[in-house]
N, C-alpha and C positions, 0 to 999 in steps of 0.2 A: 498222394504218391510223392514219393521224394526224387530230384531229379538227378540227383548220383547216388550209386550204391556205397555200403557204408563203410568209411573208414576211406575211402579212393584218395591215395596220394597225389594232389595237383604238384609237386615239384617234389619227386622222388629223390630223395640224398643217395647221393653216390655215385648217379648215372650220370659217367662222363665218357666221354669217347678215351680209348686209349692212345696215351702219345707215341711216338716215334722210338724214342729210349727203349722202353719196355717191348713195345714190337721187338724192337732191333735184339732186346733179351730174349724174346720166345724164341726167337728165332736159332742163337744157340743152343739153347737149351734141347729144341727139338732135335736141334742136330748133335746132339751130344757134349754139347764144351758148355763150358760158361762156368761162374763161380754160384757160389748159397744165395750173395745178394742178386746176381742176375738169373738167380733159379726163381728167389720170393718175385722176380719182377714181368716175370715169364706166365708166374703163375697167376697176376693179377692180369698181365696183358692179354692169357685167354679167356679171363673171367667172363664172361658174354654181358651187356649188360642194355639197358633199353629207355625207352622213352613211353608215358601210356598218349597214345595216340591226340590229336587235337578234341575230337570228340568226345573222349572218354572226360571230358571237362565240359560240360552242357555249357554255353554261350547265353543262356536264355531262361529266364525261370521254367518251371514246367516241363524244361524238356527232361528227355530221358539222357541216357550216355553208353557210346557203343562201348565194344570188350575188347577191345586189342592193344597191342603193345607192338612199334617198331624198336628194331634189335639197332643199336646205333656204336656197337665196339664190340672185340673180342672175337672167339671161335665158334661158332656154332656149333651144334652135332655132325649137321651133315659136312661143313670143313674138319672136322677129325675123319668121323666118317673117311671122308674122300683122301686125305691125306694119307689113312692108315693103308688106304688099297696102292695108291702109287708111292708110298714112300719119299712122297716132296712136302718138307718143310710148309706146314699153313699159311697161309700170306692174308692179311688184314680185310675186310670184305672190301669191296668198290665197289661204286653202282654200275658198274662194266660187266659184271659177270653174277647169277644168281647164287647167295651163301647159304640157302635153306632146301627144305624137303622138296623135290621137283615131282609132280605127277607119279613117275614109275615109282619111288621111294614110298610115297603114299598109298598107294594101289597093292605093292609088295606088303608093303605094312599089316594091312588089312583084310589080306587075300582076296584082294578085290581084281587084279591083274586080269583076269580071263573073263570075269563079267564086264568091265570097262570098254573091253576090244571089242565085246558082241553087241552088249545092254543099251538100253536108253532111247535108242531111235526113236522120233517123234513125242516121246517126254518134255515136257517143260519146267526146269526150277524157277522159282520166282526170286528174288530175291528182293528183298525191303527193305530201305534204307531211306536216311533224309536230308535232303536236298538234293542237288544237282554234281554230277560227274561230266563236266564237257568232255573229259577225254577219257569218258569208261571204255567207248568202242573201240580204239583206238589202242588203248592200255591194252586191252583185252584183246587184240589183233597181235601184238607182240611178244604179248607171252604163250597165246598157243600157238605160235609159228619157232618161236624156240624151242619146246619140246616136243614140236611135229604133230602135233594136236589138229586135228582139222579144223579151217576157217569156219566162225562162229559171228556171222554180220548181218546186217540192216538187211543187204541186200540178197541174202543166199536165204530169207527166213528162219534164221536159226538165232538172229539176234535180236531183243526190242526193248525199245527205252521208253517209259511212260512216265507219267507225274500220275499222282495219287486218284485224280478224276479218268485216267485211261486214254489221256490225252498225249501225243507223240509229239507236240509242238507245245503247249502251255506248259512249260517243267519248272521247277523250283530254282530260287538261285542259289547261285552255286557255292559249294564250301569246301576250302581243301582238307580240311579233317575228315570229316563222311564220304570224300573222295579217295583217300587212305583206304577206309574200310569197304566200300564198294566194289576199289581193286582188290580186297583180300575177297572179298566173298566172291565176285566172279572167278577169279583165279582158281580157289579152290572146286567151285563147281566144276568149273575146266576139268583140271585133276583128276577127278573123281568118274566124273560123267562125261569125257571126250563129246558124245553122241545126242547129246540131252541137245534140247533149247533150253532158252534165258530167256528170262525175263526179269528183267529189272525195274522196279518202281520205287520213285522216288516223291515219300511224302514233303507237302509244303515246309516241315519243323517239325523237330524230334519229339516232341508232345503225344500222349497215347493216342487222341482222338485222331492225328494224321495219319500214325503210323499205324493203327488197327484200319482206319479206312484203307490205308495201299494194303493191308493184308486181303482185306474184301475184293478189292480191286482185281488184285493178283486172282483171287480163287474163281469170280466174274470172267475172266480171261481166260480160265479153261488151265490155271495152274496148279497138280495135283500135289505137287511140292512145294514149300512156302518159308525159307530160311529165313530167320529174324535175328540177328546178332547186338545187341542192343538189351536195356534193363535199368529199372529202378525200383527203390524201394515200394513195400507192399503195401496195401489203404484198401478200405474198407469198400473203394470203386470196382476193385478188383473183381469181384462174381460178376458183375453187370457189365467190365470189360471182356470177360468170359463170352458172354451169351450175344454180345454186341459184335466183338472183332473173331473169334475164336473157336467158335463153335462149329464147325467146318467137317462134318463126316464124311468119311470119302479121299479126306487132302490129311496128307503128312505135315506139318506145322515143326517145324521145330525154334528152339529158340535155347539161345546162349545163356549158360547157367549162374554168370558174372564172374568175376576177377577180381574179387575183393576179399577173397577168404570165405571162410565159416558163415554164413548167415542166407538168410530167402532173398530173391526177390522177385520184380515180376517184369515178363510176363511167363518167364520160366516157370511159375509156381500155378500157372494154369493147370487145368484139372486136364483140358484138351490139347494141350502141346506136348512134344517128346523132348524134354529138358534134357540138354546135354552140359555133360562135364566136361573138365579137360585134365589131359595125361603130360607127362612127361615121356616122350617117347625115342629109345636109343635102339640101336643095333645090338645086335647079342650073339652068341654061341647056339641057342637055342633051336631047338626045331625050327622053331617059326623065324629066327633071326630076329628078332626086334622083343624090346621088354618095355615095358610102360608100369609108370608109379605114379600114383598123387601128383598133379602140377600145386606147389605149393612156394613160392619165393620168399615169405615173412606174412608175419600172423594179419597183417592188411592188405596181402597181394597171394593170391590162388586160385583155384575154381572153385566157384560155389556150391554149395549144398545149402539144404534146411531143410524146415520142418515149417511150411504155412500159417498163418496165423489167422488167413481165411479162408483158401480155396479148400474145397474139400476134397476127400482123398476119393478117386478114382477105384471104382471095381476090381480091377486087376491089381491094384497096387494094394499089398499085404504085409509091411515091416507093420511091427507093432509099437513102436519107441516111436512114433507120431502118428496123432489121431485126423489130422488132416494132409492135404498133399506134401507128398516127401520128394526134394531136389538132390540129385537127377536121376534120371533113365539110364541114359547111357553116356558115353562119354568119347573122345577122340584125339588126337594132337592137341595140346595151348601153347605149353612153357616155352617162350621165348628161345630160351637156349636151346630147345628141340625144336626152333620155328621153321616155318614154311615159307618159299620163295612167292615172292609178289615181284611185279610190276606198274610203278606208279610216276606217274609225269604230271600230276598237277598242285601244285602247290611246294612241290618239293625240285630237287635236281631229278630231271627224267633217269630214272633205272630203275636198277634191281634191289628189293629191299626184302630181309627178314622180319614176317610177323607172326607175333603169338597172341594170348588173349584165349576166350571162348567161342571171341568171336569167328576163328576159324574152325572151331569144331562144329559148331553148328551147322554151315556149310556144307562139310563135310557128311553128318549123317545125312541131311537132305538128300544129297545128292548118293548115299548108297540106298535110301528108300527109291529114288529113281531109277537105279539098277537094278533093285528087284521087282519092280512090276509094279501098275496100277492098284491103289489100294481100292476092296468094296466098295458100294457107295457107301453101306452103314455103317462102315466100320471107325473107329479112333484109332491108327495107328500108333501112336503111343503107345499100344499095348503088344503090339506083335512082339517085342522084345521077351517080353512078361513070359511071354506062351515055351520061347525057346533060353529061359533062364536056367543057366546050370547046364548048358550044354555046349557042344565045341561050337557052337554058331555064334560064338561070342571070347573074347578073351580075358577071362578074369583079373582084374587088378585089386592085389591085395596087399599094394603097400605105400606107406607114404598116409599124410594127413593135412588139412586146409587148414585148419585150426584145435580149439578148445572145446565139446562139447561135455553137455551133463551127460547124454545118450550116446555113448562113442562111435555106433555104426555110422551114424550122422554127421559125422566132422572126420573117421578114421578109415582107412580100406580096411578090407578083410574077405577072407572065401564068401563066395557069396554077392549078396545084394550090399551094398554100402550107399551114404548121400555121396559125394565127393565125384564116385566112377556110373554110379548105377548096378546097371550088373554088366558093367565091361565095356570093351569097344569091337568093332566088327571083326569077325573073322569069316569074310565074305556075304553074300546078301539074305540067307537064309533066316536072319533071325528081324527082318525090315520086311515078311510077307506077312499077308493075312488075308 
């Protein structure tokens, strides 16, 4: 198994914060004046642009690397967004105030709004990550007290911090990259699942054998939800990491489909996880108000798909352009420029940051498989999607592409089933039962 997915840029060209000047340019321009040069300068100072997270760079041979991206210049969606309703000139993000998708934005998106307010009660997501977050609880106390989210802590049982053995004092040390990613996946459980518990487990090092063990851990604990944001290249360990970490009927699993474009990997490419993709997703005229495409940035930065080169392809899963497991299922928010509002104090300047990646979409469906209710015990969730494909319990995307493939459903959207989206993103909980 290779310990980045492939092609992952360690020092992405371009991504600079925007200066001052060109601020000071958008800023006419929004408002009407400026000249062609302070138009071109306008139009670079919204360009949004990002950092791939400390993790998304393994530290360590073996290990794996999470999926996300902080947004580090420019406008966001949800800063036009916001802009276009009040009519005030965008102003630059600061870590004072959140520049991404908040809970309600997410939930509207999704038509999840009315399940969120009811749903969830006594559920628990897992969520798995590696190393240590001293100030997850903490993080995670300030961003659901911002969006009026009910307290989610140690002490009310709704919140619990483990290391990989189940233990609430023995934890991993700490790191502020997977504490980046941490806060994005609690946050967005937040979002999604007000109502849920957490559970967070933090394996020793990003290595499969830890972090398949905190998945077991997780599932031991009575968690029927089990978000895994995180991936690398696929190897021939892969079936036997299947039947070891994975195999879990009963638990929703999901797991981030990567950020490096066109290609597999794993543990996304398990037979028994619900591999998610990611969208680019904006506001729209539409019925539904929002429209989602292919998140795709350059032919080494987008959401993953493929085609397995070992796990085998799943019952329910029927494209015929690969003979074994096809990436992904379904799919939700990534693209940076349409990113989601976090809250992160460690390692960084304590505030509010924009992140993308996969690694928030995987979150994300977890936490609407929590909204829809306990899965069977025998069942693979995975498949529930399968059951209600092609139907309005789902939002078809059919445009946009990750890369170059020989099989184009695999690398291209289209009506239908595609690698890139799956078959779509939620259009409330119905198509997450079984």
């Amino acid at each position: 198994m290779r310990s980045t997915p492939p092609n992952r840029p360690t020092s992405p060209a371009g991504w600079r914060r925007i200066g001052a000047v060109a601020a000071a340019a958008a800023a006419l321009v929004f408002a009407g004046f400026g000249t062609a040069g302070q138009a071109d300068a306008a139009t670079a100072a919204s360009k949004v642009t990002w950092t791939a997270t400390p993790c998304a760079t393994p530290q360590h041979k073996g290990e794996l690397a999470c999926d996300s991206y902080r947004v580090t210049g420019g406008l966001t969606a949800f800063q036009k967004q916001q802009a276009a309703k009040s009519g005030v000139t965008p102003k630059a993000a600061t870590a004072s105030t959140p520049s991404g998708y908040g809970p309600g934005n997410l939930q509207s998106a999704y038509g999840l709004t009315s399940a969120a307010a009811s749903n969830g009660a006594g559920h628990t997501i897992a969520i798995v990550d590696a190393y240590n977050d001293p100030n997850a609880e903490s993080d995670l106390a300030t961003y659901r007290s911002y969006y009026g989210l009910p307290a989610c802590t140690t002490a009310n049982g709704c919140f619990k911090k483990v290391g990989q053995t189940g233990s609430t004092t023995s934890l991993p040390s700490s790191d502020s990259g997977w504490s980046e990613e941490i806060s994005l996946d609690l946050d967005m459980a937040s979002a999604i699942c007000p109502k849920c518990n957490i559970l967070l487990v933090e394996a020793n090092s990003a290595t499969m054998a830890n972090l398949g063990k905190s998945v077991n851990e997780a599932v031991t604990l009575g968690a029927k939800y089990v978000s895994n944001s995180y991936g690398g290249s696929e190897s021939s360990s892969d079936t036997s990491y299947d039947s070891s970490y994975f195999n879990h009927p009963g638990v929703a699993i999901t797991v981030s489909a990567g950020d490096s474009g066109y290609g597999a990997q794993y543990p996304a490419a398990s037979r028994y996880v619900t591999s998610v993709g990611g969208t680019a997703l904006k506001t729209s005229s539409t019925t539904r108000g929002w429209t989602e495409t292919v998140w795709n940035t350059s032919s080494t930065e987008g959401t993953g798909s493929g085609c397995s080169a070992y796990d085998a392809k799943p019952t329910w899963q029927t494209d015929t352009g690969c003979s074994k497991r096809t990436i992904a299922d379904v799919s939700a928010v990534a693209d940076p420029a349409t990113g989601v509002s976090v809250y992160d104090s460690y390692g960084v300047t304590a505030g509010w940051y924009t992140f993308g990646g996969t690694s928030a979409s995987s979150p994300i469906i977890a936490s609407v498989y929590a909204l829809a209710g306990t899965p069977s015990s025998s069942s693979y969730p995975a498949s529930f999607p399968y059951a209600k494909a092609g139907t309005s319990a789902l939002n078809d995307v059919t445009s946009g592409s990750n890369g170059s493939c020989s099989t184009s459903y695999l690398c291209t959207a289209r009506s239908g089933y595609d690698g890139p989206t799956g078959w779509g993103t939620p259009e409330g909980v119905s198509a997450f039962t079984g």
